[in-house]
Phi, psi and omega in degrees: 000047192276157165081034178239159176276168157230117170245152183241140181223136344115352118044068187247176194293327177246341187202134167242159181254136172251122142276087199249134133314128194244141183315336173294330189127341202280139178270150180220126135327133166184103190252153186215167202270137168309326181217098149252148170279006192263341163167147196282028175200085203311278219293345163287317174293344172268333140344291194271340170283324185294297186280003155092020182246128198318140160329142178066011199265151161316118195272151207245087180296010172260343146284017183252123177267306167203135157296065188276124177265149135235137164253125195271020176286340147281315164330271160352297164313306157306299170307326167260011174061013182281050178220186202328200159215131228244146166246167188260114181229133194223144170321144186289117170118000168234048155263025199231045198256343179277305169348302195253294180095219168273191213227040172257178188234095180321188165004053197294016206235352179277168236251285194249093177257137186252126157323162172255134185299125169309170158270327204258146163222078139222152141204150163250115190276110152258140153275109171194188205179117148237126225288190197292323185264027159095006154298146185253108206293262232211113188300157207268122180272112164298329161290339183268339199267310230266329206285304202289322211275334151326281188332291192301329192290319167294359196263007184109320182312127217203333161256129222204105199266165204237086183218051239252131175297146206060019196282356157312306183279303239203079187300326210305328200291297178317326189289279219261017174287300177321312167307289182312319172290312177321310177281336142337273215134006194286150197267345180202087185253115182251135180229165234253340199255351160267340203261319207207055201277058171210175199272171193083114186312303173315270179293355152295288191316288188303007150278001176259333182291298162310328143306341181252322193261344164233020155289320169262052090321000222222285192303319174292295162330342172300290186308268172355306209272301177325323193276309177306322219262347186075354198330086252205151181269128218144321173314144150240149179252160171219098195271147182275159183254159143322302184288045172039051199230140175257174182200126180338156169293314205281007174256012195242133184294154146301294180340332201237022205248352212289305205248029168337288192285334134320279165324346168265009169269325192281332177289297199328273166342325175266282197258043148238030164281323196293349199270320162320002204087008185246123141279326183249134201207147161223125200265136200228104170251123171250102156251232188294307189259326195239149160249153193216125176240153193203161176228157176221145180207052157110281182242174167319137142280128214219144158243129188256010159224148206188202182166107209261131170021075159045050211213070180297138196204123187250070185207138186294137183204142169310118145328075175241118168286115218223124164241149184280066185203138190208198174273291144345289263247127189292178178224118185239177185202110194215127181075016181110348162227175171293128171215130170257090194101175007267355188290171183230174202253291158124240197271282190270132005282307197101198175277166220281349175277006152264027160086007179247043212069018201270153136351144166284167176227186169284314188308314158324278182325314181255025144237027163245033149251007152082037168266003148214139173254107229280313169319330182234044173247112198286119201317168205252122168287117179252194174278319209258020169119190128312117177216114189323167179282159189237081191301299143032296187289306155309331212272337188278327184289345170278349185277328166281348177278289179293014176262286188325307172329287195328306192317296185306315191237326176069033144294137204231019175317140162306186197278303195277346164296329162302315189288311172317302176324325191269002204225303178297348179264342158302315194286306162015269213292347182248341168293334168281328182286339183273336170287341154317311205267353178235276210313308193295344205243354187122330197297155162241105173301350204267353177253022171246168190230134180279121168282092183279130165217192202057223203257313187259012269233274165311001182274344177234356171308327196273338204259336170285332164278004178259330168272018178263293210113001226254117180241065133215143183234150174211137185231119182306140166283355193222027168284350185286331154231096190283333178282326169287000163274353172285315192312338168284339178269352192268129158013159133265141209226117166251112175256150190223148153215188184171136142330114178240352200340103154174171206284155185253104194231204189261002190270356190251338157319309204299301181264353177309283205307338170269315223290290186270281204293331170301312184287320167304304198298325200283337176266028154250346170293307195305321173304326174302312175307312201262022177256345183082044187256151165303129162320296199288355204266346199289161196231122177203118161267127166269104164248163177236135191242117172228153183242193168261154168305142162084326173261173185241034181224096134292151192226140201241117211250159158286128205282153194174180168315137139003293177291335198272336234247281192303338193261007175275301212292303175314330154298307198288310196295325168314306218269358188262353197216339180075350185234176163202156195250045215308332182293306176302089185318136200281135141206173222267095187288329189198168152244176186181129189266118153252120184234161214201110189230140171253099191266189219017145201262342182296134155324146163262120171283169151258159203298142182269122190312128176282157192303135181227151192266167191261133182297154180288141190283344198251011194279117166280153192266138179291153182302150191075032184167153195259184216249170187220158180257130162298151180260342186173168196252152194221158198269166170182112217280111193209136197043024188050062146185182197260137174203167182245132182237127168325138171244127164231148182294121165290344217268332174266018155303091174254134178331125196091351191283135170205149210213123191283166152233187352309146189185165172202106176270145184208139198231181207292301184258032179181140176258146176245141185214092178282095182299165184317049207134011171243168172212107176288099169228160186262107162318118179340296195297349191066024130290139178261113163271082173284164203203106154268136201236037160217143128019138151244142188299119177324145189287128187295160163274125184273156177262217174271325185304103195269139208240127038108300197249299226253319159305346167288303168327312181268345156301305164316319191277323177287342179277349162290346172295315206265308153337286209285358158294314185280356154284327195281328165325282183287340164300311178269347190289137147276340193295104188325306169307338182281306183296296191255355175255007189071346216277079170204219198171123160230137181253198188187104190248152191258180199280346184244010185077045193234144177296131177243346177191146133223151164288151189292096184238193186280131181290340166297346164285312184301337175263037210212310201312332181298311201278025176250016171265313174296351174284313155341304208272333174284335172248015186228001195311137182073357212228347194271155178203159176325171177064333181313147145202150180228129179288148165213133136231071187265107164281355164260012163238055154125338213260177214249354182145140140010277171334293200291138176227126151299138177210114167239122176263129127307134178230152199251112149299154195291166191269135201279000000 
């Protein structure tokens, strides 16, 4: 496709990013707010801006090679209950089955919780029935089916989710509800055994759903952007997927529409750590509302169940873990501590230093700690235009905030030792999400190089890697948009999965690869081909997703012989978990087929470096690296004190250039803050390697005296504990009440047995748990040494009934 453009776009809720290839090969960046009156499709309109052509003029479809999107518009949709309007068609006696779900309790400590709202508002009950192994219960009436769904169709209904027990295994009933809507007129019909074709009713149905409610949301956006786009054949349009994959427009789902947009951070993020040299990366997107962490080690991590705006959903997407600490994220002082987040100032009014009334923020913090810098900050879309940032402002709400703490408490900290407590409790708070996503799961983080992208990202990474453990950060030249430069790097991606639920031996090794996997594979090639891919150029990975009998945490192994298979699965399950249960039999819950072609054949380059002025000769150079010219010095609150540090143009960086911190490099979308003990240099590719290259200083000793910033901290660090009890808990469990109602409770208890962090579990335990630890300690007083543990269910010492068992392990700090 030489001498054509390509765009990769990005297409998020307040702002999309363009990547385009300009026919030499050269990348040109162009981001624009997602909803204007000025036009009705940010990605056709940065298109038409990019090729130099007026609003509403037609785009000249012979200049275009392809278009890959991602989008947040099913999203959008969901969150906002806007997508079809949809009925339920169901085995008769199950209708309300989507309704009761599982029997966990969200937000169980809140007083008053309101449900998240169905997608569908109909359902029709068919009598019909097929029992597990395929006996047929109670034959499918067709008249009855045919009679209710006439009906939904005069009522406006145009979508029709499809979903008969066992209908995964034993299609016919569905297949021909499906056929009977069809014919109806229903215009979208999802049925439960081509859309979410594995077991469990519940997270099948509601993936079917979800799918009947946002595809044509989708199709019409499909449609929109093609019609604009002039699209003629020869184009290709291409959508990112959740499972980090692209796919024909006319083949992309709702279901699979969920995380678009994401996901081309987490490709963005893998290869271009990997084109750096790094296989192991943990990805650090901080924007504005949220930070999104992710781990890559050699492939994609995929979660095949998952739950979106109050929304179960069994279809694959790329790992990601979104915690609530953003730029955004307000700063309160409440009981006696610091809490950074989760709520957020968002875009309007925002922090408080655009000037429009917003709350301080993180965003507040670093900049009256001169870690951004309002001259070299990209101005604030406002009502009244672009308008520079207003420090004036922040410097005074901290200033009145550290006269109250004082006030409150007679801690007597300044404004910027306040505003740093909030910053260390921000970095906390985004370092326990990423210890979900490695420490909780087996990883030793400290042997990855943290990969940063989004707007905020640098500003705190050297300090989220120092509370890791972690000495390398790596930065992208297009990290500020990174997800649309991964939708230019990923694949096209086709996936199968199915069910097998039965035990894993060598006679079932045997028959997967003619039996399952072959009819999978051959219908996930044939989708490729006919996307226009080389037969011979396709790629196809086989996996087996397996568990121990009685639980419900599959683990996803490369398919192979019986033994090579169980000694995958036992490596992954050790190391994610520290045991293995060998009296239990493995068995194969499903398989799943990936086929996978790398379209256009042009190399992708890296972005090409901008005209740089020649470094000062009299500048010394740090070891590893030739010297960089400062553009200017700047005040910056570092190590609990004021010092003046260079600022350097990422854009006057030239490859070989290393930079010490304290430092503050800063570019058109993003500030970077090289701390005290990094050393920042630009790489042949033009990525910033940060490295720390001293020690790092011991952590001060806490004392008896209590501080404000180091309780919040250690609230955190113990409620992350007391989480990764209760994931591992549930993870390993046979018990139904365990696995799926939750019905347990994990703490954290001091040496006389008084609580110090639990996770949000059942509160009747929690008010109970205390006295069987103190009984414990009292009767065992002088005698626990590591490893003891001990059972109890005594209702007269803590425990809550007969049934319910306590189990307290002691742990021993190390002798100081």
């Amino acid at each position: 496709m030489g001498g054509l453009w390509d765009f990769w776009v990005d297409r998020g809720g307040t702002f999309t990013d363009i990547v385009a290839r300009r026919p030499d090969g050269s990348l040109v960046a162009h981001k624009l707010l997602s909803v204007s009156p000025a036009y009705r499709d940010a990605a056709v309109a940065g298109v038409r801006e990019l090729l130099g052509l007026a609003p509403g003029e037609p785009v000249p479809a012979d200049r275009i090679g392809a278009v890959r999107l991602g989008t947040t518009v099913a999203t959008n949709a969901l969150l906002e209950r806007k997508g079809e309007r949809c009925v339920l068609v169901i085995t008769a006696g199950f209708g309300d089955a989507l309704r009761i779900g599982y029997q966990n309790r969200p937000r169980i400590f809140d007083r008053h919780i309101v449900l998240a709202g169905q997608l569908y508002e109909r359902v029709i009950e068919v009598p019909e029935r097929t029992g597990a192994r395929g006996e047929l219960i109670q034959p499918l009436d067709e008249a009855a089916a045919e009679r209710e769904l006439r009906a939904a169709y005069a009522d406006g209904f145009r979508a029709a989710a499809v979903v008969c027990v066992h209908g995964y295994r034993y299609p016919e009933h569905e297949s021909r509800l499906g056929e009977i809507a069809r014919e109806i007129g229903f215009t979208q019909v999802s049925e439960s055994y081509a859309t979410s074709p594995l077991m469990r009713l519940v997270s099948r149905g509601d993936t079917t759903v979800v799918d009947a409610y946002l595809s044509p949301v989708l199709r019409r956006y499909v449609d929109e952007v093609a019609a604009e786009l002039s699209r003629p054949p020869g184009v290709r349009l291409l959508f990112m997927q959740s499972n980090g994959g692209l796919t024909d427009a006319a083949s992309f789902r709702g279901k699979d529409s969920i995380l678009s947009g994401p996901a081309g951070g987490i490709v963005g993020m893998a290869r271009t750590a990997a084109a750096a040299g790094f296989d192991r990366v943990i990805g650090f997107d901080m924007g504005g509302t949220s930070t999104d962490v992710s781990h890559y080690a050699g492939e994609f991590e995929r979660q095949y169940e998952t739950e979106v705006a109050g929304v179960r959903m069994r279809a694959p997407m790329l790992s990601i873990h979104t915690v609530a600490a953003g730029g955004g994220s307000i700063l309160h002082f409440d009981g006696g501590r610091y809490q950074a987040g989760p709520d957020s100032a968002g875009a309007d009014p925002g922090p408080a230093c655009y000037g429009r009334g917003g709350p301080l923020t993180v965003t507040d913090a670093n900049v009256l700690l001169g870690r951004i810098q309002p001259g070299h900050f990209p101005t604030v879309f406002g009502a009244g235009g672009d308008e520079p940032l207003d420090p004036a402002v922040t410097s005074r709400l901290f200033g009145e905030l550290a006269a109250a703490i004082t006030a409150e408490t007679g801690d007597e900290r300044g404004p910027e030792q306040v505003a740093a407590g909030f910053l260390e409790i921000a970095t906390a708070n985004m370092a326990n999400a990423i210890k979900k996503i490695s420490v909780q799961r087996g990883y030793d983080v400290t042997r990855y190089v943290l990969s940063t992208f989004g707007g905020a990202g640098g500003q705190h990474a050297c300090a989220v890697a120092d509370a890791l453990g972690m000495t390398s950060v790596l930065i992208h030249p297009l990290a500020g948009v990174l997800a649309a430069y991964g939708i230019g790097l990923a694949d096209v991606l086709a996936m199968r999965e199915q069910a097998v639920e039965a035990r894993l031996d060598d006679g079932l090794a045997g028959r997967l690869p003619d039996s399952v996997l072959g009819p999978l594979e051959e219908s996930a090639r044939a989708e490729l081909t006919a996307q226009g891919a080389d037969p011979a150029t396709v790629r196809v990975t086989r996996r087996a997703h397996l568990r121990y009998d009685g639980t419900d945490t599959p683990l996803a192994v490369p398919c192979g012989p019986a033994g090579e298979m169980t000694a995958a699965f036992e490596q992954a399950y050790r190391r994610q978990f520290s045991f293995l249960m060998r009296d239990k039999p493995i068995v194969v819950e499903a398989v799943s087929v990936e086929a996978a072609s790398t379209p256009v054949p042009v190399p992708v380059p890296a972005p090409p470096a901008s005209p740089a002025a020649p470094a000062s000769p009299a500048a010394p150079a740090p070891a590893g690296g030739h010297p960089a010219e400062a553009a200017e010095h700047v005040r910056m609150f570092t190590v609990g004190q004021w010092a003046r540090v260079p600022l350097y143009l990422r854009t006057a960086l030239r490859a070989g250039q290393a930079v010490d911190g304290p430092a503050v490099i800063a570019e058109e979308l993003a500030t970077t803050v090289v701390e005290p003990g990094w050393r920042a240099a630009v790489t042949d590719r033009l990525d910033l390697l940060l490295t720390r290259v001293a020690p790092r200083p011991g952590a001060a000793r806490a004392g008896t005296e209590a501080d404000p910033v180091l309780l919040e901290v250690f609230s955190n660090l113990f409620m992350s504990v007391a989480e990764q009890m209760g994931v591992r808990l549930q993870s390993t469990a046979h018990s139904v009440n365990i696995k799926e109602r939750l019905d347990f409770s994990c703490a954290i208890f001091d040496a006389d047995g008084g609580l110090i962090a639990n996770a949000p579990h059942i509160p009747v335990h929690l008010g109970s748990m205390g006295e069987s630890i103190k009984m414990v300690i009292s009767r065992n007083k002088g005698r626990m040494k590591p490893g003891d543990v001990y059972v109890l269910n005594d209702p007269y010492h803590g425990g809550t009934h007969l049934p319910d068992v306590t189990v307290v392990t002691p742990v021993f700090a190390p002798p100081s």
